[in-house]
VOPAGU-2260 file (C-alpha; in pm, 1 decimal, decimal comma):
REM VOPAGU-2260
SITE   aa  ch    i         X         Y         Z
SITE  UNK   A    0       0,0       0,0       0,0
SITE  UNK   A    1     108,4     348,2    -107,0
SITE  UNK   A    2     248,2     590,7     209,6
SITE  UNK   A    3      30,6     905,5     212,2
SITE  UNK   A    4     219,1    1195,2     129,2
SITE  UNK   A    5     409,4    1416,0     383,8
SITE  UNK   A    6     319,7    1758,1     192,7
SITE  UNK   A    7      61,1    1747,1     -10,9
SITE  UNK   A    8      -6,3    2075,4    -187,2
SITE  UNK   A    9    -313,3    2111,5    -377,0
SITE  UNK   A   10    -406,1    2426,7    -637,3
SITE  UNK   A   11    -148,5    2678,4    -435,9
SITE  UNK   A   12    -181,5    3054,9    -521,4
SITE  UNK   A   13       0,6    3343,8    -369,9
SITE  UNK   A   14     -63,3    3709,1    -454,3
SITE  UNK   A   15     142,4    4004,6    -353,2
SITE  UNK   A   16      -4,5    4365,6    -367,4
SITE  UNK   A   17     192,7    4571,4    -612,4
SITE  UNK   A   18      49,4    4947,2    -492,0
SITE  UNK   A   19    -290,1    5103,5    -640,5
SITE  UNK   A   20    -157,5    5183,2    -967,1
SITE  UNK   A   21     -23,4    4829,2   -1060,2
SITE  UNK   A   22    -206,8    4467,0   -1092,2
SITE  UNK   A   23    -137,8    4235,6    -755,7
SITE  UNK   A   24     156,6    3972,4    -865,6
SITE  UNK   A   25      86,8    3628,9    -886,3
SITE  UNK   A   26     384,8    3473,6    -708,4
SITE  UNK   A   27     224,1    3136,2    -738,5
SITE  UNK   A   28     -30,1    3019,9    -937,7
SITE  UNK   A   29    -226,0    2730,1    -888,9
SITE  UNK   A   30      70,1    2497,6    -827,5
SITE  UNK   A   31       5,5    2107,7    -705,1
SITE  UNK   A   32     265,7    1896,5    -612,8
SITE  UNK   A   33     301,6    1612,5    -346,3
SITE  UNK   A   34     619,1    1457,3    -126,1
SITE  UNK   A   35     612,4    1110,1     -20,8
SITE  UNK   A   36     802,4    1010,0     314,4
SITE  UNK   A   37    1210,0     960,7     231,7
SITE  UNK   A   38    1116,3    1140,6    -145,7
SITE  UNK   A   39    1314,0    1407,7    -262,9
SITE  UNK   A   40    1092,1    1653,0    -472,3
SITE  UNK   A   41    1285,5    1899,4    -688,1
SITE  UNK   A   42    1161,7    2286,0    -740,7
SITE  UNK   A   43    1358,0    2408,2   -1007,5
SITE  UNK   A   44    1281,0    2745,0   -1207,5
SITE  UNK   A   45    1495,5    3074,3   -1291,4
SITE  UNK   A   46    1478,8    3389,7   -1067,8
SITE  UNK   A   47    1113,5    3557,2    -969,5
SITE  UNK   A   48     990,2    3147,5   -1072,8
SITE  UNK   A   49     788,2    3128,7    -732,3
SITE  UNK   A   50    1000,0    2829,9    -623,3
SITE  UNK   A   51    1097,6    3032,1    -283,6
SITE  UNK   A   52     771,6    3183,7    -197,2
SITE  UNK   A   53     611,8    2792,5    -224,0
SITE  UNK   A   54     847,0    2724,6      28,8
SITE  UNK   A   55     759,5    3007,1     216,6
SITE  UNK   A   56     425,5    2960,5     197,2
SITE  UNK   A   57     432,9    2580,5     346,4
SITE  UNK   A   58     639,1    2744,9     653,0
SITE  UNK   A   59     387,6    3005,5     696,3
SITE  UNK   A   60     598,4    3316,5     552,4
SITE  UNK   A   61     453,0    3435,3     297,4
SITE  UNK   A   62      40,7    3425,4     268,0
SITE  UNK   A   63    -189,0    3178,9      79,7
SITE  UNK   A   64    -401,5    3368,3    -109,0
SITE  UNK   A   65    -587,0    3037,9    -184,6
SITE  UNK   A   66    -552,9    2662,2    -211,3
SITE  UNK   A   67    -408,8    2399,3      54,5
SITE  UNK   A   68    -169,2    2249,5     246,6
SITE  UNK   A   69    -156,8    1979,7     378,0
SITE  UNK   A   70     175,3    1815,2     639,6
SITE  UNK   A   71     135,5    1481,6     759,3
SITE  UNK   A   72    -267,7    1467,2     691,9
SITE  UNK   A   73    -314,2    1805,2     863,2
SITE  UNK   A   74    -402,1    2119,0     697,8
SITE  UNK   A   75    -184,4    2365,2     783,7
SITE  UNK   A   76    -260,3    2630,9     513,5
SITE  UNK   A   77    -319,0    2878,2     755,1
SITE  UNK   A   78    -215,2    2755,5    1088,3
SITE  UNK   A   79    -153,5    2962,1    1410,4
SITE  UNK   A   80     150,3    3059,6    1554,0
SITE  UNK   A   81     102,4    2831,8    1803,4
SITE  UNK   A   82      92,7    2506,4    1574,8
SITE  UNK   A   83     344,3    2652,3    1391,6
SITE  UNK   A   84     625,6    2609,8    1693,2
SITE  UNK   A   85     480,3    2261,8    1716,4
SITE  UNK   A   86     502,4    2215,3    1376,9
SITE  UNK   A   87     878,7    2315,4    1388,3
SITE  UNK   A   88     919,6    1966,2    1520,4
SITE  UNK   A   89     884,7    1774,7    1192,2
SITE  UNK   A   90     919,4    2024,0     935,4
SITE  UNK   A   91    1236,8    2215,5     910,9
SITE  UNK   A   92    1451,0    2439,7     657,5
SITE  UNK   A   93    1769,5    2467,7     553,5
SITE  UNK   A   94    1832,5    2823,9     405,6
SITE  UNK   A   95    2045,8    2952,5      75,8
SITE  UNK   A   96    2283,1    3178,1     303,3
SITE  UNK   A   97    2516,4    3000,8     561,4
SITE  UNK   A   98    2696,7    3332,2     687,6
SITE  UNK   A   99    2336,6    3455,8     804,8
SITE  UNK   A  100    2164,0    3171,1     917,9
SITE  UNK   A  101    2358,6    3125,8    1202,6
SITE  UNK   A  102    2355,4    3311,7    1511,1
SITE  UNK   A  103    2738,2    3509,1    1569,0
SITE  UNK   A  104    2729,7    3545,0    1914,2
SITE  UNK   A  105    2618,1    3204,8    2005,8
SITE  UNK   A  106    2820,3    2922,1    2022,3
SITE  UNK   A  107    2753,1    2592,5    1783,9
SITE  UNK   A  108    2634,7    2410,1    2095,0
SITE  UNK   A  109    2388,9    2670,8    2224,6
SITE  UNK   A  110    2271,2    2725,5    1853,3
SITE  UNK   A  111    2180,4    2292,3    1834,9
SITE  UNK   A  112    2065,3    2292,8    2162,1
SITE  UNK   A  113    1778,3    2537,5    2105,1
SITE  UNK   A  114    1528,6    2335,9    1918,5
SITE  UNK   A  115    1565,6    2086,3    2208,5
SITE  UNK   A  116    1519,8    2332,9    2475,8
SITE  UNK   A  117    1178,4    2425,4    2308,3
SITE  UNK   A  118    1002,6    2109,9    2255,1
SITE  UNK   A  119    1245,8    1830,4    2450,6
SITE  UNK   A  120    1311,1    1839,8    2832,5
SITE  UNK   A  121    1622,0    1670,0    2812,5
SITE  UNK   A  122    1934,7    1741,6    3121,9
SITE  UNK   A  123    2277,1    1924,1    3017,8
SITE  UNK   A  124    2445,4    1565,5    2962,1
SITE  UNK   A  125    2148,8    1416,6    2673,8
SITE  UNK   A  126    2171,7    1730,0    2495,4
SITE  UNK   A  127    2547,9    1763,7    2474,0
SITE  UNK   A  128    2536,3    1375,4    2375,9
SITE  UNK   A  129    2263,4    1473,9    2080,1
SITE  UNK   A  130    2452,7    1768,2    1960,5
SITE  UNK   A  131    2744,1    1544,2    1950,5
SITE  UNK   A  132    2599,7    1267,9    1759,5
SITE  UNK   A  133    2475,9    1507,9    1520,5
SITE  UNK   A  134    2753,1    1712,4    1457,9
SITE  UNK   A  135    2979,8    1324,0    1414,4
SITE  UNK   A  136    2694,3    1263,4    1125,5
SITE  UNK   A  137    2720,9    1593,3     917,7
SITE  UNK   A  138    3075,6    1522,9     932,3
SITE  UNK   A  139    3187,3    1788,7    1191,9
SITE  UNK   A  140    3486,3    1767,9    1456,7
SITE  UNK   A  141    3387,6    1714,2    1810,3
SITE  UNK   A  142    3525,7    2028,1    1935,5
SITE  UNK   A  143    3255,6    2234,5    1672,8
SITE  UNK   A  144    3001,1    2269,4    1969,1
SITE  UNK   A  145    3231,0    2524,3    2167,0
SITE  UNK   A  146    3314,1    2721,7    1869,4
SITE  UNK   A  147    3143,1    3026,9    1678,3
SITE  UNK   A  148    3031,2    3055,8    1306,6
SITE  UNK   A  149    3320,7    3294,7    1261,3
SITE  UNK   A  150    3537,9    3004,2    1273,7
SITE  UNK   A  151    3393,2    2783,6     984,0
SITE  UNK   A  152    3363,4    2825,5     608,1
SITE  UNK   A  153    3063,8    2821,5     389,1
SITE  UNK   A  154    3085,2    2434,4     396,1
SITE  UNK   A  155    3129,7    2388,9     740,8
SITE  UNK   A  156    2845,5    2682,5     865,8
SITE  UNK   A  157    2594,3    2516,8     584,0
SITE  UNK   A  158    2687,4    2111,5     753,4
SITE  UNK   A  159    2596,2    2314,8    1056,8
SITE  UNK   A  160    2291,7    2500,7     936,4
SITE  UNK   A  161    2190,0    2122,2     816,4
SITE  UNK   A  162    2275,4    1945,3    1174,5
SITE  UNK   A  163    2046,0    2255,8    1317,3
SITE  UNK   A  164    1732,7    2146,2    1115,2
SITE  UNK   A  165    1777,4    1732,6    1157,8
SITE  UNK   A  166    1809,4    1780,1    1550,6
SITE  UNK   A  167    1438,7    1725,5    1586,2
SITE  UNK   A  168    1430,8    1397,9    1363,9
SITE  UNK   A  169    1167,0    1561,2    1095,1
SITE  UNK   A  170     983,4    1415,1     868,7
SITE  UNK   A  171    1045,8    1695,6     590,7
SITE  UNK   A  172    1311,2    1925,0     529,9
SITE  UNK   A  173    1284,8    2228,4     277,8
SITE  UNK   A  174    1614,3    2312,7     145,4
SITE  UNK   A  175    1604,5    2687,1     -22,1
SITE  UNK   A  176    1869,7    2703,0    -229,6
SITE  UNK   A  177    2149,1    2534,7     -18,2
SITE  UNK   A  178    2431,9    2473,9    -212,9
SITE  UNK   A  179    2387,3    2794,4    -447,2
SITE  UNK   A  180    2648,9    3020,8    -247,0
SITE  UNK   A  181    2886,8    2759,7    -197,9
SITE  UNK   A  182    3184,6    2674,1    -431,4
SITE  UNK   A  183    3165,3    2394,9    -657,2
SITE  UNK   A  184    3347,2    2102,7    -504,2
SITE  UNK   A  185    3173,5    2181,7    -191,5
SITE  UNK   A  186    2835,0    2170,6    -322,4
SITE  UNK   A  187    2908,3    1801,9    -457,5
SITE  UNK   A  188    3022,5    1763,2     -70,2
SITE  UNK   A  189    2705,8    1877,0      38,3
SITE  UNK   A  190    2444,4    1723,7    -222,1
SITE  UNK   A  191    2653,4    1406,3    -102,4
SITE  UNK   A  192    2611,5    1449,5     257,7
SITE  UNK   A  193    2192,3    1505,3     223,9
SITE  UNK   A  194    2191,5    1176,8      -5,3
SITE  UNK   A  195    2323,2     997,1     322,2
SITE  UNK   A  196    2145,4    1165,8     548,5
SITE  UNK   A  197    1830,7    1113,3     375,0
SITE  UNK   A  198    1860,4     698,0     371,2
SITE  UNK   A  199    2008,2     694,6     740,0
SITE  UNK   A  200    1646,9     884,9     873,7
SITE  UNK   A  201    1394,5     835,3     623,7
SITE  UNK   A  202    1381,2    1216,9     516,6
SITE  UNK   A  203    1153,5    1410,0     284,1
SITE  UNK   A  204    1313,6    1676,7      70,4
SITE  UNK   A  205    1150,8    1970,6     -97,7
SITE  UNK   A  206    1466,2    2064,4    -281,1
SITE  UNK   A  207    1469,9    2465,7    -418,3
SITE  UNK   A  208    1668,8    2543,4    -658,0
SITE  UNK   A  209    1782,5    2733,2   -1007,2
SITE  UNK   A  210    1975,6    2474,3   -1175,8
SITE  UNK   A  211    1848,3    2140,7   -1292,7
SITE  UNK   A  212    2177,1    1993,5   -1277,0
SITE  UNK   A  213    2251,8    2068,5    -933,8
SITE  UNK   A  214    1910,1    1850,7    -862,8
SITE  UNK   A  215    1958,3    1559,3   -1094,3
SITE  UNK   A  216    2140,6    1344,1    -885,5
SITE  UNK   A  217    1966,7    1398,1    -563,4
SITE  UNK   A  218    1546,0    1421,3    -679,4
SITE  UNK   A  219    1326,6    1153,7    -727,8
SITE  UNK   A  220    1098,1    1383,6    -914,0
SITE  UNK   A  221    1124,3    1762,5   -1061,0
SITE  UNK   A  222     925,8    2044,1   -1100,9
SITE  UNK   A  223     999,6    2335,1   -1329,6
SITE  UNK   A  224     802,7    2638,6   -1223,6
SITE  UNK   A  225     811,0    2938,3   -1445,2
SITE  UNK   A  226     651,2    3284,3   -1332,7
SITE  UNK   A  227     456,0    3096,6   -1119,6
SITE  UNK   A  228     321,2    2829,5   -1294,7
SITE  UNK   A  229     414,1    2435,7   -1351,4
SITE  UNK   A  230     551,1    2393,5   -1692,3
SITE  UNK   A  231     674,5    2054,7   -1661,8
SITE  UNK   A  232     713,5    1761,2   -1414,7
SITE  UNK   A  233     797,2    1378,2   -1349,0
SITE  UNK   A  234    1073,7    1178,2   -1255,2
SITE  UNK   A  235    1414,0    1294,5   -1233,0
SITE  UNK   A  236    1583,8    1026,3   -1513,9
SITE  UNK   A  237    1246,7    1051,7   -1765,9
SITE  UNK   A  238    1235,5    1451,9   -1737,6
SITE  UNK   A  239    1616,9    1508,1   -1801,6
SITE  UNK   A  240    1658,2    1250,1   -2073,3
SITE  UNK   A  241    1332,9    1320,6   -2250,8
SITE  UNK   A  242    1266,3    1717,1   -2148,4
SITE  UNK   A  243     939,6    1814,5   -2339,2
SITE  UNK   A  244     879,8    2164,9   -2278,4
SITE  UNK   A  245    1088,7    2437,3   -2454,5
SITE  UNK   A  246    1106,5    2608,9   -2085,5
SITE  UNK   A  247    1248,6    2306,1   -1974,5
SITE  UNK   A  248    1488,5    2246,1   -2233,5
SITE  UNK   A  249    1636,9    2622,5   -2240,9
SITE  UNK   A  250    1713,9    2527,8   -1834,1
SITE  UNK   A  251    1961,9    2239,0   -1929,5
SITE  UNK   A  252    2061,7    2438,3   -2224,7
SITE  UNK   A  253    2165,3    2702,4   -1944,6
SITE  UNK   A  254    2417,5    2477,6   -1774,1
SITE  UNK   A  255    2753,2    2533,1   -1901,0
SITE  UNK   A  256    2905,8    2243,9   -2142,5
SITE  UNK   A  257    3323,0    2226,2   -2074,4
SITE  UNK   A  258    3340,5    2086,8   -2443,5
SITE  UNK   A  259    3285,0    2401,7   -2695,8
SITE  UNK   A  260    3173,8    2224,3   -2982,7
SITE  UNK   A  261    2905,8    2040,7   -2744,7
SITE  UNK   A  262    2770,3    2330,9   -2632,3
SITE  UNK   A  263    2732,0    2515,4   -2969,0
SITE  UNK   A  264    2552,0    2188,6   -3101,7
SITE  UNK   A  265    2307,1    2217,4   -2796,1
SITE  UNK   A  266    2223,9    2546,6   -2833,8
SITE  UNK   A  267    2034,7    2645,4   -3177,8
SITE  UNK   A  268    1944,1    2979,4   -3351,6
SITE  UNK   A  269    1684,6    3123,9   -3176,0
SITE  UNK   A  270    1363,0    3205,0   -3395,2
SITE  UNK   A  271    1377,3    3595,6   -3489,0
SITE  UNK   A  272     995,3    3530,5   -3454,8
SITE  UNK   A  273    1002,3    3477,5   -3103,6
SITE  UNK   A  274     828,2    3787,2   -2910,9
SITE  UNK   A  275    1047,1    3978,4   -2632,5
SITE  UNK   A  276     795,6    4131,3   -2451,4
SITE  UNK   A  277     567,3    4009,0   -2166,0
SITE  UNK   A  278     286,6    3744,9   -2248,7
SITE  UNK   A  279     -62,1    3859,8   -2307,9
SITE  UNK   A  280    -321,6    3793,4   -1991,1
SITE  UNK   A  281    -440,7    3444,7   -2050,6
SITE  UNK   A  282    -180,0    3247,7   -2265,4
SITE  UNK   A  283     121,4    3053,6   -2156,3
SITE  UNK   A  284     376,7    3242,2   -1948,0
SITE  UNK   A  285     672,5    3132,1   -2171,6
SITE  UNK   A  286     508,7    3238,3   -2499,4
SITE  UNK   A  287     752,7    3567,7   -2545,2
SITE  UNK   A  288    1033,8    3318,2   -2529,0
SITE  UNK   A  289     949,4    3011,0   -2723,1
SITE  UNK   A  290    1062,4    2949,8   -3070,2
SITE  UNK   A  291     754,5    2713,9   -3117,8
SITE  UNK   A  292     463,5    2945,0   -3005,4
SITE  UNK   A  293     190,4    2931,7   -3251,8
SITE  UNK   A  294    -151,6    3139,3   -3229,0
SITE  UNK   A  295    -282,8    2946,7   -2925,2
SITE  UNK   A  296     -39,5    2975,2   -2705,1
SITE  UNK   A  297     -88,5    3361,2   -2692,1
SITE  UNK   A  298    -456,7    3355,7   -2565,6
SITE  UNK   A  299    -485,1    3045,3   -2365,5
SITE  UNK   A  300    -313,5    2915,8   -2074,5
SITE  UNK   A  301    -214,1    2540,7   -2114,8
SITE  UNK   A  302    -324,2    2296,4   -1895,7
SITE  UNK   A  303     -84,4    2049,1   -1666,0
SITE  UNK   A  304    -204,0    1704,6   -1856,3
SITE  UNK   A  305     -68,2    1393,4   -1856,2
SITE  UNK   A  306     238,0    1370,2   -2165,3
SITE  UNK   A  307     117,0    1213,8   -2489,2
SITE  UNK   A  308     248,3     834,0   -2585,4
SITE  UNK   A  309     444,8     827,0   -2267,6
SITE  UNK   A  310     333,6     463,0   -2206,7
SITE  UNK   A  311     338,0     400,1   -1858,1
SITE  UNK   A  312     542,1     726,0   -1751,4
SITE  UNK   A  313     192,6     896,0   -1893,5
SITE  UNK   A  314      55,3     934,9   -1529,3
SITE  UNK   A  315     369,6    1100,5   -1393,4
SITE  UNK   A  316     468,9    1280,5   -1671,2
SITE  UNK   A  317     277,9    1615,3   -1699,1
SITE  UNK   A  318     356,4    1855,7   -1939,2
SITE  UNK   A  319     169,3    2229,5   -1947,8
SITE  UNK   A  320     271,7    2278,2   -2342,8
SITE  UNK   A  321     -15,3    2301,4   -2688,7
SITE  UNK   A  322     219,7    2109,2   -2886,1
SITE  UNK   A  323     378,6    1883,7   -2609,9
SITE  UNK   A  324     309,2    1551,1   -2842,0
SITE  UNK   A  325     480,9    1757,2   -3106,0
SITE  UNK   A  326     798,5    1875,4   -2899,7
SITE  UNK   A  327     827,4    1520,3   -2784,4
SITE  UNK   A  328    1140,1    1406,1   -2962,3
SITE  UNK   A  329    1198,4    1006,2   -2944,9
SITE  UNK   A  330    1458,0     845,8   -2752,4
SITE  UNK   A  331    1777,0     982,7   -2767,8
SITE  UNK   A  332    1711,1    1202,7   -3059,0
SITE  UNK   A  333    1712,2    1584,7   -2950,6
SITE  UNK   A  334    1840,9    1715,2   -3224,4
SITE  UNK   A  335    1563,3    1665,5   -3511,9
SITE  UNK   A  336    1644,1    1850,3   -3849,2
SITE  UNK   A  337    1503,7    2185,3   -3878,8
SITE  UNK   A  338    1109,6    2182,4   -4038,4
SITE  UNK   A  339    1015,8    1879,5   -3824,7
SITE  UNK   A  340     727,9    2102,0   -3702,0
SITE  UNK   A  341     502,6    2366,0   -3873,5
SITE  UNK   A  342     567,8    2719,2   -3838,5
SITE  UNK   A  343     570,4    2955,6   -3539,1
SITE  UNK   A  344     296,4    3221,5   -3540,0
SITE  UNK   A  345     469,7    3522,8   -3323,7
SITE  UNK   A  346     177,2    3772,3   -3179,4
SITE  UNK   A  347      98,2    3945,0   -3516,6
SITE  UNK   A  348       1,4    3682,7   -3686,1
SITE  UNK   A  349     306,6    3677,8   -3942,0
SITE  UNK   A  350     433,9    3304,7   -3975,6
SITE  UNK   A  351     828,2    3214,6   -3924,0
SITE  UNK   A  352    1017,9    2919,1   -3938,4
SITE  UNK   A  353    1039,7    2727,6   -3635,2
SITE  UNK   A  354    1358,8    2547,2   -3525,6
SITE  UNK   A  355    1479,7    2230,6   -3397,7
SITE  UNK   A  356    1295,9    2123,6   -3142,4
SITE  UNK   A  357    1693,3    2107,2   -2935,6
């Protein structure tokens, strides 16, 4: 029998007031997704995406304007701040920043002890022991508890940040970003280090991030949000070999390629046809950037359904695209000759050639 889901978000909109003279902003905009227990869920979008604020939102800081939320069977879409602190217990974050998420005038050991303090009633001699045993599994020195965040790098302050938030034993962890300000061969370090401690305590992930790649070895499934919105989502090995959605395929496009001829041959002519402006109310939110827009996709929004002749991947493969069944190239074949498709219609009407499909 399936687990039921640890989060379980369902139609999630949040809306920001801009001032009197300009339209409220749609942060989020009807966005479902689900985490089961020991899954690791991958949010993945560009800048202004939304992929913070849904994070946010399931801690309680930023507002639902409407939808739900649901942790562990409970609705918590608008909890008080008094089921919040309880809620701390099982649901915890690990932020983008690890100079400012710690504390500088606390010690490691009074930082760790904290959550226990609040909602354990354990004697100076248990919580030194905990703190221990958690600092030994993020791969920290046992002196680290007498020291201050001063004395760490970005590695060592984000292993920290990352002991902080498993002290409690949750059940889900939302990780904002947390590799994005380190350097390279410490994120690898890092993504490593939540792999492990994901198997050794059964841990749900909602994983935040910009860059697919730095995901792809650690999700079970991905989401790619764009201005708001789900463009595309499934499993982690089906979505990167097979992506479907231009959105999606301009993020992997986006990751740099060390071989120069590889990353020319990945990267096509864009269409000339292809609209820079903003996309008119109602149509897809990627239309003033996709070289395969035709008419439709400039006055209605596409809905989230299930990706044409996926087989049995159909049910987890969803795909918010008109001409997803189109843009579906066959196995292993991303580059398709150009005039596989018909023609992109840009927003007056004029017709242009549209371009491998990547």
């Amino acid at each position: 029998m399936t687990s039921p889901p640890v989060l379980d978000i369902r139609d999630l909109s949040v809306v920001f007031p801009q001032g009197r003279r300009l339209p409220p902003l749609h942060a989020v905009d009807g966005v479902s997704l689900s985490i089961a227990p020991g899954e690791t869920v991958g949010l993945v979008g560009e800048s202004g995406s939304g992929k913070s604020t849904i994070g946010r939102a399931v801690l309680g800081l930023a507002p639902v304007h409407a939808g739900r939320i649901d942790f562990e069977g409970t609705d918590i879409t608008r909890a008080r701040p008094r089921d919040r602190r309880e809620l701390s217990a099982r649901l915890q974050v690990v932020f983008q920043d690890p100079y400012s998420s710690l504390n500088p005038a606390r010690t490691i050991g009074q930082t760790l002890a904290e959550p226990l303090l609040v909602h354990q009633s354990l004697d100076a001699r248990a919580t030194a022991l905990h703190i221990a045993d958690m600092l030994r599994r993020v791969g920290m020195p046992a002196d680290t508890a007498s020291r201050y965040p001063g004395q760490f790098s970005g590695g060592q302050r984000q292993r920290i940040a990352i002991a902080r938030a498993l002290m409690l034993r949750p059940s889900l962890v939302i990780c904002d970003e947390p590799v994005s300000a380190l350097d390279l061969s410490i994120q690898a370090h890092i993504m490593n280090l939540l792999g492990e401690l994901q198997r050794e305590l059964g841990l749900g992930y909602l994983f935040i991030a910009h860059d697919l790649s730095v995901v792809r070895h650690l999700s079970h499934r991905i989401v790619v949000l764009h201005r708001g919105q789900v463009m595309e989502s499934g499993p982690a090995p089906a979505l990167y070999a097979d992506p479907v959605h231009p959105y999606t395929r301009a993020l992997l496009d986006a990751v740099p390629e060390p071989d120069p001829r590889a990353q020319r041959a990945r990267r096509p002519a864009r269409s000339a046809a292809a609209s820079t402006g903003a996309p008119a109310p109602g149509g897809c939110t990627f239309v003033h950037r996709c070289a395969h827009a035709v008419e439709v996709c400039h006055r209605e929004r596409p809905a989230l359904l299930p990706l044409p002749g996926a087989g049995a991947d159909s049910g987890q493969r969803l795909v918010a695209c008109h001409r997803s069944a189109e843009l579906r190239a066959p196995a292993g074949a991303r580059n398709d000759p150009p005039g596989d498709l018909p023609t992109a219609v840009g927003p007056t009407g004029k017709e242009a050639p549209c371009p491998a499909s990547e």
